[in-house]
N, C-alpha and C positions, 0 to 999 in steps of 0.2 A: 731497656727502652725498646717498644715494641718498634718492627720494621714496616714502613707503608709497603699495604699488598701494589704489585705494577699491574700495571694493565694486563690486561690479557689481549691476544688476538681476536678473540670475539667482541671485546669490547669494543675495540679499535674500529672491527668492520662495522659494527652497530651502529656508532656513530658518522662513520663515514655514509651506511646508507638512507641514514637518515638527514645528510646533512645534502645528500645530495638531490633527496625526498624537497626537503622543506627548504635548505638556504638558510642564511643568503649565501653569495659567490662566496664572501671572505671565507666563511665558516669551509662552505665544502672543502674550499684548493687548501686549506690549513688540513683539513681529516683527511683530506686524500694525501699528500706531502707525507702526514706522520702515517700512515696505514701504510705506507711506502717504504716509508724508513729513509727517504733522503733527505741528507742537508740541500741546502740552498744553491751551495755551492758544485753539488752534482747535477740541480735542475737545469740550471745555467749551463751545463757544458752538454749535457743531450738537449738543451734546443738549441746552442750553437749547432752542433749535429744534423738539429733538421733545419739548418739556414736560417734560424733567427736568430737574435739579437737582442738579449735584453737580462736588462741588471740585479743581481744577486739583492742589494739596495729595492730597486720594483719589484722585484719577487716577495720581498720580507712587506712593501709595504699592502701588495696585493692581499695577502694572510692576513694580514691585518686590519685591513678597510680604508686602511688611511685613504689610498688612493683606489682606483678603478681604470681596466683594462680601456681605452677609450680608441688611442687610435690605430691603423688598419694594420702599422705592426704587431702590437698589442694584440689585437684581434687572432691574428695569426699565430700567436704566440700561446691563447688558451685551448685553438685546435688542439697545438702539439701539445700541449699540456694532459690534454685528455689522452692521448694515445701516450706519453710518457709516462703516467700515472694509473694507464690500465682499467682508464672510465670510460662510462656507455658515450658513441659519440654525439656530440651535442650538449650532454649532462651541464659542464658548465657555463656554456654558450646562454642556454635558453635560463640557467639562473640567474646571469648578467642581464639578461633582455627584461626580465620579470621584472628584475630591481631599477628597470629603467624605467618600465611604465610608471612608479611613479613620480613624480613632475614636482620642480622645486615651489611652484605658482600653482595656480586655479586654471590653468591652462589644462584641458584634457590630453589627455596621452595619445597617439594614433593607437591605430589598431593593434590588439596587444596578440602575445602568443595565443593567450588563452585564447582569446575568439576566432581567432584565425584557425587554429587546432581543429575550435569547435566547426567553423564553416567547413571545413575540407573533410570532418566528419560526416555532415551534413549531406554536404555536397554528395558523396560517394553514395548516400542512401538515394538521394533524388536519379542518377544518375543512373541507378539499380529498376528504379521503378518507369522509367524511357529506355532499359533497356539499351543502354548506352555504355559502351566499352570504356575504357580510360583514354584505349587508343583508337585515335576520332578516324584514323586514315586519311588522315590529310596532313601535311605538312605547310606551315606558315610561311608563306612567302612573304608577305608583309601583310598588317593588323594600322588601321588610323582608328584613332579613340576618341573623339571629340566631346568634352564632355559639358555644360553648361550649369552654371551656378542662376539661381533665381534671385526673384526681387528679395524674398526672404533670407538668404543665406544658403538656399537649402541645394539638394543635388537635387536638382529639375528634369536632367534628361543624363541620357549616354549615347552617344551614336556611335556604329561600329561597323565599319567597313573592313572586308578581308579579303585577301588573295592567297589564294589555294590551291595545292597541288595533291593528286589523291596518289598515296604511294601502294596500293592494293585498287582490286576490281571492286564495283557495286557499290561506291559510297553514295548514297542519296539524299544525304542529310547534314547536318550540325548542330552539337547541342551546345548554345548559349547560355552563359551563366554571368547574372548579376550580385552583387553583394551588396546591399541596402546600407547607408548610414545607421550606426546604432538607434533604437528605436524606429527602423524603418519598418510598413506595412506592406508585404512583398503582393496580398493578394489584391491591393487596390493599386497597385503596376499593372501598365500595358507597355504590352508586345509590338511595335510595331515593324514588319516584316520588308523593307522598303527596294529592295530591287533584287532579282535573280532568287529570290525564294519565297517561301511560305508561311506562316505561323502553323506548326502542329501542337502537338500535347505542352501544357504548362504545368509545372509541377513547384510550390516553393515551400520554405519552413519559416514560420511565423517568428520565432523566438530569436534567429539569427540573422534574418535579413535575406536570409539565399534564394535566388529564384531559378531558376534552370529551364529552359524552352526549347523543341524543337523545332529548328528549321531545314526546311524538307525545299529539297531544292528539284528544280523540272526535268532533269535529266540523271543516268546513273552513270558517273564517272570512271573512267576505266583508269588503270594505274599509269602515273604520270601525265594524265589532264589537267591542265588546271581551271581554274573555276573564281569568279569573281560575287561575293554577294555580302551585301548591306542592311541591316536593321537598325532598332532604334530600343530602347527599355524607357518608357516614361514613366518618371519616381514620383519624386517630389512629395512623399512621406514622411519624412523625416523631420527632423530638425536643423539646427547649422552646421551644416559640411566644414569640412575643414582638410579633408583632406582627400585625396584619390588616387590609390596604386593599383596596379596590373601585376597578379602573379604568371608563372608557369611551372612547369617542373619538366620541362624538356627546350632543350634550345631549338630556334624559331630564326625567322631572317628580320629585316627590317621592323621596329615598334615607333610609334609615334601616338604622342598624346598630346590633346589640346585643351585645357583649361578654362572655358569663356566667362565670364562672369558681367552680371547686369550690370547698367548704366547708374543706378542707385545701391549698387550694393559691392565695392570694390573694395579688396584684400589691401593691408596695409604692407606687406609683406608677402613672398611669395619664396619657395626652395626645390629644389628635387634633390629626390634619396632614393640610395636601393637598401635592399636588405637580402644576404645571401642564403636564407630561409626564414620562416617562421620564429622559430628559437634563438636567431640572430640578431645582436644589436643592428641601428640601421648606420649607414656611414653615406659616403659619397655625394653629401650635404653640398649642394651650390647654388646661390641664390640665384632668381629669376626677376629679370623685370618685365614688369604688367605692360601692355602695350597702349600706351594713353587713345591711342588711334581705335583700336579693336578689342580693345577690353582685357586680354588675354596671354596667356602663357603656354611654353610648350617644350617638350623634349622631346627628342629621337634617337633611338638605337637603333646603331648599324646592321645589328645582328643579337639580337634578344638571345641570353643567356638564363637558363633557370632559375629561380627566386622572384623578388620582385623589386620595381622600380615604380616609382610617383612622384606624386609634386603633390605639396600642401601648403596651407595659407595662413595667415594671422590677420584676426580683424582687430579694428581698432579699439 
């Protein structure tokens, strides 16, 4: 009786890198486990190791699809997985995130990795063509985000007031950056520049929504000045909004967002979420109520942590 050939260790990685190419989640943590060579029951005892918590039983069922990583243990628990397994980090983060976009209803998905990837792509090119560093030289002392919903649903406006502190000599500027609702028209946006600066160069990309503006402020700040100034990006492009988050990728002091929505056009539902990057499911889910008085909703962070945070809505 002839003997089945075993695997070989190429095969093993093949699959693994492809599984961690295409997905989904089950498939990769199952190729990466056996490219491994551990039981279940060694996974469980190195993330006791890195301070988690979680069951030989959820491990077998995560392999398997039964269930999904969901909550902020959980979470934590496929970090260490990637570092116990000797994956690129993020790898099964953002395959979790992927398989979330899609939605068990006709309800669209927020913003997915993919486009979010693409925007910060994007972003980095416009950013190239103003001439503009990563590092703006300023430090966030507090950011208010006011944002308005129209009669249609749509995202009508963003106002954005900032306090600033310039941590180097010669900063004269700030480049502002908007992110249009899917299907938004970034070049029929205006700029408006509304106290302590200027409108200079606008630069946006048609296919992602991104717009980018300089604002060029009346004086050049020496290191440790701080500096107060306000604009405004008028949309209203798009289609129905549904949702509005504020990324960063350096922590920042005080954030604050505000939600406003017409008089004929009110959320039947309202939540805030963060997401601890792009490739990240989102968590921190807590509903909001609308203010019958002022139409509106809002969060605040004490001190803005890298990734990002929002508030989304459900119409009726």
């Amino acid at each position: 009786m002839p003997h089945a050939t075993p695997h070989t260790d190429t095969d093993t990685t093949a699959k693994l890198d492809s599984a961690l190419r295409g997905g989904p989640f089950h498939v990769a943590l199952r190729a990466a486990i056996a490219a491994r060579g551990l039981p279940l029951q060694r996974v469980q005892h190195h993330l006791s190791r890195h301070g988690v918590k979680v069951g030989v039983t959820s491990l077998s069922y995560w392999q398997q699809g039964a269930r999904r990583p969901q909550r902020a243990e959980s979470l934590r628990a496929v970090r260490a997985l990637e570092e116990i397994l000797e994956l690129p980090e993020e790898s099964l983060i953002r395959l979790l995130a992927e398989s979330d976009e899609q939605t068990p209803d006709d309800r669209p998905a927020g913003r997915s990795y993919r486009s979010l990837l693409e925007a910060s792509g994007v972003l980095a090119g416009l950013l190239a063509e103003l001439d503009a560093p990563r590092d703006s030289g300023l430090q966030t002392l507090g950011h208010h985000e006011r944002v308005r919903i129209g009669a249609h649903r749509e995202l009508a406006e963003r106002e954005s007031h900032h306090i600033v502190c310039a941590h180097r000599d010669g900063i004269d500027r700030f480049v502002a950056v908007h992110h249009g609702d899917p299907g938004s028209a970034p070049a029929r946006m205006t700029v408006h520049s509304l106290e302590n600066c200027r409108t200079g160069r606008v630069r946006w990309q048609q296919d992602t929504g991104v717009l980018a503006a300089e604002l060029l402020f009346d004086t050049r700040l020496r290191a440790g000045d701080t500096f107060l100034f306000r604009y405004a990006v008028e949309d209203g492009t798009a289609g129905v909004s549904r949702e509005y988050l504020h990324g960063t990728d350096s922590p920042g002091g005080q954030y604050a967002l505000q939600v406003c929505f017409d008089a004929g056009a009110l959320p039947a539902r309202c939540h805030r979420f963060t997401q601890h990057s792009a490739a990240a499911p989102r968590g921190g889910r807590q509903e909001l109520a609308v203010s019958a008085l002022h139409r509106s909703v809002h969060l605040v962070e004490p001190r803005v942590r890298s990734g990002y945070v929002g508030i989304g809505w459900d119409w009726d």
